[in-house]
VEXPAZA-614922 format. One line per 4 residues: number of its first residue (from 1); their letters; for each residue x, y, z of N, C-alpha, C. Coordinates in pm, whole numbers, plus 50000, padded with zeros to 5 digits. Each point is the difference from the previous one (the first is absolute). Last residue first. Layout:
BEGIN
NUM	A	X Y Z X Y Z X Y Z | ... .
//
This chain:
BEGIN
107	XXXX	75777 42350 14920 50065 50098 50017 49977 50033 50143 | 49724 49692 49864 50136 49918 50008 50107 50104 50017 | 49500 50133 49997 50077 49905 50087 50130 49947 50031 | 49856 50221 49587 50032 50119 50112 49988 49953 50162 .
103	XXXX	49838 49710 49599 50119 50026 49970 50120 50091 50132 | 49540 49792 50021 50107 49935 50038 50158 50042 49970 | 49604 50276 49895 50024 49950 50164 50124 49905 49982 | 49865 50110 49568 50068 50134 50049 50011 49937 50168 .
99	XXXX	49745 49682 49798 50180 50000 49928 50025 50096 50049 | 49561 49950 50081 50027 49907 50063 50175 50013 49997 | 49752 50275 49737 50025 50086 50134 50065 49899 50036 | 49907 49818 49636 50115 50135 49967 50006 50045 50163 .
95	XXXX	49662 49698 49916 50106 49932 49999 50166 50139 49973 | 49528 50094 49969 50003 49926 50117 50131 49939 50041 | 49883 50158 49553 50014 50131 50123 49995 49981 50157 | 49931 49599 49702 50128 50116 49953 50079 50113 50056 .
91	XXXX	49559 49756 50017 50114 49933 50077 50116 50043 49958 | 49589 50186 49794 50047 50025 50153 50135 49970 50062 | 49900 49897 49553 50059 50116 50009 50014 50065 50185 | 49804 49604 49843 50154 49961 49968 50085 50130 50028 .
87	XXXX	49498 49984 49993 50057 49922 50154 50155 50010 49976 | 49792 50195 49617 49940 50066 50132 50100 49950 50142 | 49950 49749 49566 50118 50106 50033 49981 50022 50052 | 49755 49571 50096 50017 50130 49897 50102 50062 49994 .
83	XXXX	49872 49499 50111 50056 50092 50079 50007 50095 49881 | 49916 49430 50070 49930 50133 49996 50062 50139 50072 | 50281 49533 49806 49939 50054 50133 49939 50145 49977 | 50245 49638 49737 49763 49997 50064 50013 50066 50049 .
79	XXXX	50431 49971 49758 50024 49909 50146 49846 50020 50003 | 50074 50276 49713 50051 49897 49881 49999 49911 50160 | 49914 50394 50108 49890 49993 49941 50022 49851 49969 | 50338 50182 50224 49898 49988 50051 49893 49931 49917 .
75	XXXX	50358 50171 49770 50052 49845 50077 49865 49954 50076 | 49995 50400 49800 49953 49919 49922 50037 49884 50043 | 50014 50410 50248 49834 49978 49951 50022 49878 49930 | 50423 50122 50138 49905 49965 50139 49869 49962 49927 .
71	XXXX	50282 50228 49686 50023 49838 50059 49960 49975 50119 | 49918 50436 49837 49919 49885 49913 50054 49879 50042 | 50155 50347 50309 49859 49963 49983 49930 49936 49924 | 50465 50077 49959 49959 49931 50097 49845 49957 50051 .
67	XXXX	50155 50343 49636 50033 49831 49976 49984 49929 50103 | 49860 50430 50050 49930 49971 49914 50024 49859 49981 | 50218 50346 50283 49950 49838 50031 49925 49951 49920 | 50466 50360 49866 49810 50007 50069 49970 49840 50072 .
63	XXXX	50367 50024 49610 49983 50088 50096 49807 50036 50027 | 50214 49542 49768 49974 50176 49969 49998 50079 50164 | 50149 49485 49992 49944 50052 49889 50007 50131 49907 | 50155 49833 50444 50076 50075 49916 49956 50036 49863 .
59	XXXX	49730 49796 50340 50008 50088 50040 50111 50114 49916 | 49961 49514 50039 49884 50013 49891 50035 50167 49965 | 50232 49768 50354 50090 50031 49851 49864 50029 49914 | 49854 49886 50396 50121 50110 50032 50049 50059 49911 .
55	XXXX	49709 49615 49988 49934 50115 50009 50123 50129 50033 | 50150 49534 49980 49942 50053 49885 49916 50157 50054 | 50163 49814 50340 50110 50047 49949 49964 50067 49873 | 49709 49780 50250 50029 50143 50081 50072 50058 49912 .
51	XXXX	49922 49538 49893 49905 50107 49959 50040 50105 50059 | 50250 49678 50139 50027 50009 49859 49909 50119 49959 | 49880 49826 50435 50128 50122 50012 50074 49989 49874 | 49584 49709 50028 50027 50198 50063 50125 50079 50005 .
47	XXXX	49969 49530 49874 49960 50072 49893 49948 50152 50066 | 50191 49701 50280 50093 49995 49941 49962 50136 49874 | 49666 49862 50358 50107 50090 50044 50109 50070 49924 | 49560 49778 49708 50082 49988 50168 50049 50081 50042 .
43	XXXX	49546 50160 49835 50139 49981 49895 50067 49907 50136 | 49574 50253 49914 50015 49887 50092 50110 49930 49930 | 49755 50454 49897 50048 49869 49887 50007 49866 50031 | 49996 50369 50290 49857 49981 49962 49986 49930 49922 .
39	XXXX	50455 50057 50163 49897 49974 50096 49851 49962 49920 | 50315 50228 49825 50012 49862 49905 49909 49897 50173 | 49998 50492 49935 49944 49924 49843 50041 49835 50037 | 50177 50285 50325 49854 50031 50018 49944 49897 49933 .
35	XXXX	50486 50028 49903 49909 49935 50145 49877 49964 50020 | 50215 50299 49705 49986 49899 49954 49963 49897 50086 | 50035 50440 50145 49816 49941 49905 50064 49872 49924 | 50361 50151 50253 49859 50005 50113 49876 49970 49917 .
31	XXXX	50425 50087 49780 50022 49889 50051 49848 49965 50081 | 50013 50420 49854 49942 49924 49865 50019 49840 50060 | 50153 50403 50218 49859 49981 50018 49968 49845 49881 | 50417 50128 50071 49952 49914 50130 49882 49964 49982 .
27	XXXX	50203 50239 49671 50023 49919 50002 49983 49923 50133 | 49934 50400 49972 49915 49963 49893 50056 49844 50007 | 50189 50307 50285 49856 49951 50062 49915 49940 49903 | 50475 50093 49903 49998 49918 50094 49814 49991 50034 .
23	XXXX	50109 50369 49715 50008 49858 49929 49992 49853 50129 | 49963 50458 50163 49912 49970 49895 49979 49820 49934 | 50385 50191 50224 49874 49952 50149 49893 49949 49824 | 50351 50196 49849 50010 49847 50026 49918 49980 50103 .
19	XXXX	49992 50429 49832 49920 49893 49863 50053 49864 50052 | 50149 50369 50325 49805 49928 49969 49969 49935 49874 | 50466 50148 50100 49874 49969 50101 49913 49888 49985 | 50200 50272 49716 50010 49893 49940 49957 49896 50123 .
15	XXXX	49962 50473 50011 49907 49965 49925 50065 49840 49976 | 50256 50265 50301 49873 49933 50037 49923 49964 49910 | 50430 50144 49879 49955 49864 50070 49869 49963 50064 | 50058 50376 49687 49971 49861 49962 50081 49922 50076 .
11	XXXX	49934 50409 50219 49872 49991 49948 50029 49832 49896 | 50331 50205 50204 49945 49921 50089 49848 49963 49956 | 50348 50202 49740 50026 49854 50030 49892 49979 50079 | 49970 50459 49871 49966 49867 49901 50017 49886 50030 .
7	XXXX	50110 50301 50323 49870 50000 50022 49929 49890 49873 | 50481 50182 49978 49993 49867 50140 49797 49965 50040 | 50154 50335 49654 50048 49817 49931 49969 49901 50145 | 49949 50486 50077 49883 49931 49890 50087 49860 49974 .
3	XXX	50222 50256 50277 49873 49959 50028 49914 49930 49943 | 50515 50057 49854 49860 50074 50050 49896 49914 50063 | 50569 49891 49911 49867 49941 50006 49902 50108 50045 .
//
């Protein structure tokens, strides 16, 4: 065993690391705006935590938040409730830090 293979392993365990913190904070973050969305929607309890879920799997759509962000804009919109991208995109970036804390809490 050289150096180099023991410096390759360690380089892709840590890179796989972080694509599951990654993935773990994406998928928290998104549980957290389905929340957000279905709060402002005024959803029950029951239909909040169905929606959290939908918004989770929206997320496998495509890569990026592009799909999550159009289903927040259109459930929203399609429920009255006034709200731009702008705000959807805050709560996003609002909701990602909100997910990295709780995540590195529990660690």
């Amino acid at each position: 065993m050289t150096t180099f293979d023991d410096r390759q392993r360690a380089f892709e365990a840590q890179f796989a690391r972080e694509q599951d913190m990654a993935f773990r904070i994406s998928a928290r973050r998104n549980r957290l705006l389905g929340h957000w969305a279905a709060q402002l929607m005024k959803l029950t309890p029951e239909e909040t935590d169905s929606y959290a879920k939908a918004v989770v799997q929206a997320d496998f759509e495509e890569a990026g938040d592009e799909d999550v962000i159009r289903k927040l804009l259109g459930d929203m919109n399609a429920a009255g409730v006034e709200i731009d991208e702008g705000v959807v995109r805050r709560a996003l970036e609002e909701q990602t830090v909100e997910a990295r804390r709780q995540l590195m809490e529990a660690h």
